[in-house]
C-alpha positions as CSV (number, residue, x, y, z in Angstrom):
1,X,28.2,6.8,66.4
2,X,31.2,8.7,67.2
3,X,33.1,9.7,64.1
4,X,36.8,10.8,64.0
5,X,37.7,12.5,60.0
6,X,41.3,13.4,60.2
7,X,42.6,15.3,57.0
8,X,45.9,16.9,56.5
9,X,45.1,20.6,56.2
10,X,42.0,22.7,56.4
11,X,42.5,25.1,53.2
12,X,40.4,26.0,50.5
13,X,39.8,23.1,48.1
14,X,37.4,20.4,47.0
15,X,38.6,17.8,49.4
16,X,38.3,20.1,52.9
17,X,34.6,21.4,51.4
18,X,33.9,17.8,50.7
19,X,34.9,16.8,54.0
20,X,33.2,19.6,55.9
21,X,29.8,18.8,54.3
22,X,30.2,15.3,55.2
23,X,31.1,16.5,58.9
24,X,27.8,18.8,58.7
25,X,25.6,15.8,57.4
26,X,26.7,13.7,60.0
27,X,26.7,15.7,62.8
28,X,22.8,17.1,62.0
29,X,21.9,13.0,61.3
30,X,22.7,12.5,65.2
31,X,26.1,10.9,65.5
32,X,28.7,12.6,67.3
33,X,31.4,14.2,64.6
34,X,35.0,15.1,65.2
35,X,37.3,17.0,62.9
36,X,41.1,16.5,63.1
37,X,43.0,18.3,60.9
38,X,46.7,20.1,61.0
39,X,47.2,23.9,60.9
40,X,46.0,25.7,57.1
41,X,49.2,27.1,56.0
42,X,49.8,28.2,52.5
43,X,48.3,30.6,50.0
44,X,45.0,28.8,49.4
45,X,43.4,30.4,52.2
46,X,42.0,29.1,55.3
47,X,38.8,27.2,56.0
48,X,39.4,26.3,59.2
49,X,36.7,29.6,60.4
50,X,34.2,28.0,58.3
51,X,34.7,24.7,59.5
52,X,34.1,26.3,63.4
53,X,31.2,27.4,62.6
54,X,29.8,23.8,62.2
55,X,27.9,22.2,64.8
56,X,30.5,19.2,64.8
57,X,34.4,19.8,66.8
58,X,37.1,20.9,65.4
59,X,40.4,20.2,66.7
60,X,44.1,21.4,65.1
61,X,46.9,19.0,65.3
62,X,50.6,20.8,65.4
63,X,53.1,18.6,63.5
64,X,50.0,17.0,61.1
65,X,51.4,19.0,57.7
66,X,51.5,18.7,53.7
67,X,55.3,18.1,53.8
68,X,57.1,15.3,54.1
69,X,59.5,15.5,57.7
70,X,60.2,12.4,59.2
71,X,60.4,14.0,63.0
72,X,57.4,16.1,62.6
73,X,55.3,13.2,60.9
74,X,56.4,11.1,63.4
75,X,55.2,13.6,66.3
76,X,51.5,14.1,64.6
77,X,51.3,10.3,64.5
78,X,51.8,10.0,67.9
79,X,49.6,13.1,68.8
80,X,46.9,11.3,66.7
81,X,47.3,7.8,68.3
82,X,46.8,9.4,71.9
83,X,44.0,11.1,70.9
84,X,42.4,8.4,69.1
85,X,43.3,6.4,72.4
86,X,41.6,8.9,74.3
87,X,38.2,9.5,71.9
88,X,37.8,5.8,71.1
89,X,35.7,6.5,68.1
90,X,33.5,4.2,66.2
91,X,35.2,4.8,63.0
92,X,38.3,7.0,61.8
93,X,37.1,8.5,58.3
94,X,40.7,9.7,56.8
95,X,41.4,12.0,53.8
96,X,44.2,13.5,51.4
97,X,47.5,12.0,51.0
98,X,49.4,12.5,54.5
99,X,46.8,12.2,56.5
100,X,45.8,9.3,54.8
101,X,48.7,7.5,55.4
102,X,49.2,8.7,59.4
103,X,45.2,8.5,60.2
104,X,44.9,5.0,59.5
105,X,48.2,4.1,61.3
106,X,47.3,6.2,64.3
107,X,43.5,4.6,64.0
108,X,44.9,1.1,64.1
109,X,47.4,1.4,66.8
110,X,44.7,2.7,68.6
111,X,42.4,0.3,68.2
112,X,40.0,1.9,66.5
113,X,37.3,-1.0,65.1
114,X,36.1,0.7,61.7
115,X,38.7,2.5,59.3
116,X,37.4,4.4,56.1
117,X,39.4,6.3,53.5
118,X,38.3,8.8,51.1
119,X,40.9,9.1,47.7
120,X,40.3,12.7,46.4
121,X,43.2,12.2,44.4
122,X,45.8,9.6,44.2
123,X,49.4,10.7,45.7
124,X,50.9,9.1,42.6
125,X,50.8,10.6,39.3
126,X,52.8,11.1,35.6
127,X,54.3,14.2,36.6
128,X,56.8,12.4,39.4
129,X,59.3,10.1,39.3
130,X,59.2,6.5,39.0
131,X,60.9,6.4,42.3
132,X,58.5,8.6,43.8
133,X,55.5,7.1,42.5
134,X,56.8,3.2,43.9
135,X,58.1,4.5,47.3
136,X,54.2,5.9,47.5
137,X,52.3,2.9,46.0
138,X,53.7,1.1,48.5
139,X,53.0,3.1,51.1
140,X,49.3,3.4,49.9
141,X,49.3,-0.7,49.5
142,X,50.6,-1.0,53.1
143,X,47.7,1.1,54.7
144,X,45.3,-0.3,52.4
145,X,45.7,-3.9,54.7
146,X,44.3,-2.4,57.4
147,X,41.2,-0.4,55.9
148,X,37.9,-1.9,55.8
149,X,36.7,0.4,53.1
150,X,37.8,2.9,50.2
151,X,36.0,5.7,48.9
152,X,36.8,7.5,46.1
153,X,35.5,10.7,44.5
154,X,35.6,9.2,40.7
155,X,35.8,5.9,39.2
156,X,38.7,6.6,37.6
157,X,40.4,6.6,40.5
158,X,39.7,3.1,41.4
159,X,40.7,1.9,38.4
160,X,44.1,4.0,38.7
161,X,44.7,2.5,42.7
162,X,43.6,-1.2,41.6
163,X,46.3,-1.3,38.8
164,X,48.9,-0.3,40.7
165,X,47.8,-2.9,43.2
166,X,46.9,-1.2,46.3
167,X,43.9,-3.3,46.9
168,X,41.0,-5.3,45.4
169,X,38.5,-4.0,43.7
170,X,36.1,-4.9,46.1
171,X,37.5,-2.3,48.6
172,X,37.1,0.7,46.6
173,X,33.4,2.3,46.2
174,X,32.6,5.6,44.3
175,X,30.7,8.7,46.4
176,X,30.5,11.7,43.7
177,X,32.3,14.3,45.9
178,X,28.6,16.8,47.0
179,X,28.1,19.9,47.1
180,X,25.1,22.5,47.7
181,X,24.1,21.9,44.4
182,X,21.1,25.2,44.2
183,X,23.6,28.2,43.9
184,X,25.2,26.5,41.1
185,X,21.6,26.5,39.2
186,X,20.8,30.1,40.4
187,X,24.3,31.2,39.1
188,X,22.8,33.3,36.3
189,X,20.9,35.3,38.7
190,X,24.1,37.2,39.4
191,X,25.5,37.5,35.9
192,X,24.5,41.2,35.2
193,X,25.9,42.5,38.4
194,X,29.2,40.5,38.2
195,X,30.1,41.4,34.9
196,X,29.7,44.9,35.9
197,X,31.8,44.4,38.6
198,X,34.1,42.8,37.4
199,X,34.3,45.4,34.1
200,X,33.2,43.0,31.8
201,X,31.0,44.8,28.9
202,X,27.6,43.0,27.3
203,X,29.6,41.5,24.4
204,X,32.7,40.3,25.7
205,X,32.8,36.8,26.1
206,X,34.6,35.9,28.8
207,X,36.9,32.5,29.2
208,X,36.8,31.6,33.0
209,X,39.4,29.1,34.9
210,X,39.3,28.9,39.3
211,X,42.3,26.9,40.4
212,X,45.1,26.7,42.2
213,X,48.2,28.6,40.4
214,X,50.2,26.1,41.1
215,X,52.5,23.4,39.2
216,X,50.4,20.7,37.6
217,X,47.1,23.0,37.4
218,X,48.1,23.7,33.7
219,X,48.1,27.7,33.8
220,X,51.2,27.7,31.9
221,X,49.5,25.5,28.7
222,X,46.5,28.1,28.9
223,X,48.4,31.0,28.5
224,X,50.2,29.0,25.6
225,X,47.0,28.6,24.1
226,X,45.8,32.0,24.3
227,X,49.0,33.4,22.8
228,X,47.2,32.9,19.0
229,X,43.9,34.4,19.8
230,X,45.8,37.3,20.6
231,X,44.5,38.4,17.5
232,X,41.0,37.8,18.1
233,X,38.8,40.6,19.1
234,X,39.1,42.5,22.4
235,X,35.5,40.9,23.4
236,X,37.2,37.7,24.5
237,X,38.5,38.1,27.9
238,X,39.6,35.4,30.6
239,X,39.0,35.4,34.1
240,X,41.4,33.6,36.7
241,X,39.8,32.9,39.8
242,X,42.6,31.4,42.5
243,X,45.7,31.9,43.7
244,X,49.6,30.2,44.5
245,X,53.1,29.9,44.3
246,X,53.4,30.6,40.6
247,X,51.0,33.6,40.1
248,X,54.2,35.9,39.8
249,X,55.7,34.1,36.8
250,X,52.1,33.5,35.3
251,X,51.6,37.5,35.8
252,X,54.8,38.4,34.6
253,X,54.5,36.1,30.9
254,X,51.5,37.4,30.3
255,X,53.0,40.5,30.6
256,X,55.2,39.9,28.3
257,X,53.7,38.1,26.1
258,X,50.8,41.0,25.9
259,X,48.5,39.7,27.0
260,X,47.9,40.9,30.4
261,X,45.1,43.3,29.0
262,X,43.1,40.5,28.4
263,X,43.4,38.3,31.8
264,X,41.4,39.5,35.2
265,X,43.0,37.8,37.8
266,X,40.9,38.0,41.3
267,X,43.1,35.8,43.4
268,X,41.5,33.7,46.0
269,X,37.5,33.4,46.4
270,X,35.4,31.7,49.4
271,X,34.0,28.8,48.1
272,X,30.5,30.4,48.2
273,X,31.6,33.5,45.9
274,X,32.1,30.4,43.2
275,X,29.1,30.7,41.8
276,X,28.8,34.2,41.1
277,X,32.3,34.4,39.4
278,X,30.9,31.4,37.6
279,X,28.0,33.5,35.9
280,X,30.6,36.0,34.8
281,X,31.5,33.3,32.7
282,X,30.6,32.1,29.5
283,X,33.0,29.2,29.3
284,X,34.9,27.3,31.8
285,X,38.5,26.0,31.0
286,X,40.2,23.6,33.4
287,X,43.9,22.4,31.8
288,X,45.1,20.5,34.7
289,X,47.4,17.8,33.8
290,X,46.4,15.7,37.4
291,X,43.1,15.3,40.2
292,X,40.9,12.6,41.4
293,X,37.5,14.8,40.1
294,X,37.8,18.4,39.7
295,X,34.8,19.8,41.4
296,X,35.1,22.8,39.1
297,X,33.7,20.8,36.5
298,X,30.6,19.6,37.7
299,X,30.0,23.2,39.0
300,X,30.2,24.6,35.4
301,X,28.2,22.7,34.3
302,X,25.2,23.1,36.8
303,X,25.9,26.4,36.4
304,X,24.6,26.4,32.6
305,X,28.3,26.4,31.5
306,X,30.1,24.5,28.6
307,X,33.8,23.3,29.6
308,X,37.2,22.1,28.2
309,X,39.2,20.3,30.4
310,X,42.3,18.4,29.5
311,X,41.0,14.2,29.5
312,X,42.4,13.3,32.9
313,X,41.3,10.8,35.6
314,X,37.8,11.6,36.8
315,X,37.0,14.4,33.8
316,X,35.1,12.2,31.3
317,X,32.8,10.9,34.0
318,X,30.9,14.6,33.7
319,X,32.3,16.1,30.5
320,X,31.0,14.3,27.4
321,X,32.9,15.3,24.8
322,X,31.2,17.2,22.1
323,X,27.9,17.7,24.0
324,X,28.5,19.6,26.6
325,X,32.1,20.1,26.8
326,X,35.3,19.6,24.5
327,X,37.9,17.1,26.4
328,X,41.6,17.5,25.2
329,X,44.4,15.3,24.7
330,X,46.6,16.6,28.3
331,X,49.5,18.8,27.2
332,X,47.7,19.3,23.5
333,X,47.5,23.3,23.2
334,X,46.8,23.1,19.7
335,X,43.6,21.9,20.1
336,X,43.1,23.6,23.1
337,X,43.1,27.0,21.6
338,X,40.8,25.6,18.9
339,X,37.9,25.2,21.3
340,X,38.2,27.8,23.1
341,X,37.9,29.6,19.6
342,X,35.3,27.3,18.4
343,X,33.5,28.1,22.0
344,X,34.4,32.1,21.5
345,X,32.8,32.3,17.8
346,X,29.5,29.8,18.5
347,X,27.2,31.5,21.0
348,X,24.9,29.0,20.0
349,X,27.0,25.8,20.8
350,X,28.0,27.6,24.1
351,X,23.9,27.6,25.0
352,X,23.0,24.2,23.8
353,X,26.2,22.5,25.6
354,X,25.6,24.2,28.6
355,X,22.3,23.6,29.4
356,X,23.0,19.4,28.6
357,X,22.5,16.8,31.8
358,X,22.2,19.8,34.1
359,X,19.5,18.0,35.8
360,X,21.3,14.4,36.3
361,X,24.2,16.5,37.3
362,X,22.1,17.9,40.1
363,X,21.4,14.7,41.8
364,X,24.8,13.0,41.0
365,X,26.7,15.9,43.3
366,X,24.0,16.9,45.7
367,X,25.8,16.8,48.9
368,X,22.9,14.9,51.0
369,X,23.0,12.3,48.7
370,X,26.7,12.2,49.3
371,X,26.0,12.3,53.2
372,X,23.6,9.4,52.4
373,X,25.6,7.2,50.6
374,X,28.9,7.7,53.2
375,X,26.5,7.3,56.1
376,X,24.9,3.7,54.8
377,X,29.0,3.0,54.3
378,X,29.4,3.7,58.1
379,X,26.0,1.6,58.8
380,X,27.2,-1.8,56.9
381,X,30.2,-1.0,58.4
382,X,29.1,-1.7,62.3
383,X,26.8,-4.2,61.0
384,X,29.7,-6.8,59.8
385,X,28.8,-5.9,55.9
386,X,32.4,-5.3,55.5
387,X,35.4,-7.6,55.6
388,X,39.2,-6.4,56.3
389,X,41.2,-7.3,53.2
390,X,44.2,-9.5,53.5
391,X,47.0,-8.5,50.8
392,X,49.6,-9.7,49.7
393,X,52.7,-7.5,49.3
394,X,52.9,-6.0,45.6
């Protein structure tokens, strides 16, 4: 088959490496692949190099960008309906929010039989307005009539789209977002040298986060819930792996606050560093207050890490609570600090959660059996397995 994904911007993040292995798995499978995707801009790094290096095309689409402008959006729909006119591919595979939205128009006005979604995260969420959330439920319910199938990267999210009545439940399947699931289980095979580099002595135990530092990430509740284990000895250290608009604020309160001593902040990493800054580690915090499935979870966790993570959308489908993670109450600092205390002072809850459902966790996110799963999609797709949904307006 020829297969068209489109997907809004090629930086560094769990959709784009989600989307590149599926490109890669398809392409080495037989079928003919086809990357659209508009220029990486912004401080999360580009993947687009990566992506080149693929044996599937690549192709940039000016105009096709994170923010909303009518004129622009307008243009990259057009350039994506003339090329779509021009490839007449089997299916159009579409991910993230804008793209999302323009892919599938562009794939229906040009004609394109098969149209497949993939929700890494919904566009709508508690931190926006009620305004903003409708004008983009509707938009979401409007493309949705025209999609013969939606993936999604958690169950959580289906439940989240089918309430606020974007489609039937029978549109919406769940493909664990895959990844090269090995490195993760080698991790500790780095752990001496990394800690050395990264100045960390043989007792410190060391609280990890990699994200974004960016609003809604929940940066700004960690370093509240550090501020009363400032006390705590100097062996507990934290390690920020990422980068974003709001490092400069997050740098300068911990200043501040003093605790700047204690935080190593690396900035961005390639997405295969992640595994060695992950066996620096000894825990892995993730305080995000919104995502579809955070892949850093999963990743801890093969990586012989317990995590905290706020209880949001997709978490408690890997994290289960008390075993081999602590999940908190979203905006609760409180509790967060207590386990990451609880974590700090118990080396021997830190090894027993760690090591819990590594193995299940292995073949849950193993990116061929994501490649699989998409690809028997595609088949039942052609083969008339699939109906088009007919809604009715919300």
């Amino acid at each position: 088959m020829l297969i068209c994904h489109v997907i809004t911007r090629f930086i560094v993040g769990g959709a784009q490496e989600n989307t590149l292995l599926t490109c890669d798995y398809l392409q080495r499978q037989g079928h003919d692949v086809v990357l659209l995707t508009g220029p990486a801009e912004g401080a999360e790094g580009s993947m687009l190099e990566r992506a080149r290096e693929g044996s599937f095309r690549v192709e940039v689409v000016d105009g096709l960008q994170r923010s909303i402008n009518p004129l622009r959006d307008l243009s990259a729909y057009r350039r994506l309906r003339s090329r779509l006119r021009r490839m007449r591919p089997d299916i159009v595979h579409t991910h993230s929010s804008k793209a999302g939205v323009i892919g599938r128009l562009a794939a229906r006005d040009a004609g394109v039989p098969h149209i497949v979604h993939t929700i890494h995260g919904l566009p709508f969420n508690r931190l926006q307005s009620p305004y903003v959330n409708a004008l983009y439920v509707r938009l979401e319910h409007h493309v949705a009539q025209f999609t013969d199938v939606m993936l999604a990267v958690a169950d959580a999210m289906i439940e989240q789209a089918v309430a606020a009545g974007i489609g039937p439940r029978w549109l919406f399947h769940t493909v664990y977002s895959g990844m090269q699931t090995q490195p993760y289980l080698n991790a500790a095979d780095h752990r001496d040298a990394m800690r050395a580099k990264l100045g960390f002595g043989p007792r410190d135990v060391v609280i990890g986060t990699i994200s974004r530092l960016s609003p809604g990430k929940g940066h700004p509740s960690l370093v509240d819930a550090m501020l009363p284990l400032a006390s705590t000895p100097g062996t507990l250290k934290f390690l920020w792996v990422g980068d974003g608009p709001l490092r400069p604020m997050l740098e300068d309160r911990l200043s501040r606050l003093g605790l700047a001593d204690r935080v190593t902040l690396v900035g961005l990493a390639p997405t295969e560093d992640i595994p060695e800054y992950l066996s620096a580690m000894d825990v892995l915090v993730h305080p995000s207050y919104w995502e579809g499935l955070p892949r850093t979870l999963p990743q801890a966790l093969l990586a012989g890490l317990p995590v905290v993570s706020f209880d949001i959308d997709g978490a408690r489908e890997v994290v289960r609570n008390g075993e081999n993670g602590f999940l908190i109450r979203p905006g609760d600092v409180e509790r967060l600090t207590w386990a990451i205390e609880t974590l700090y002072s118990t080396p021997g809850l830190r090894e027993k959660m760690g090591m819990r459902f590594r193995e299940q966790l292995a073949d849950q996110f193993d990116a061929e059996r994501m490649g699989e799963r998409i690809q028997q999609v595609y088949r039942d797709l052609v083969q008339g397995r699939y109906r088009r949904p007919c809604l009715a307006n919300p």
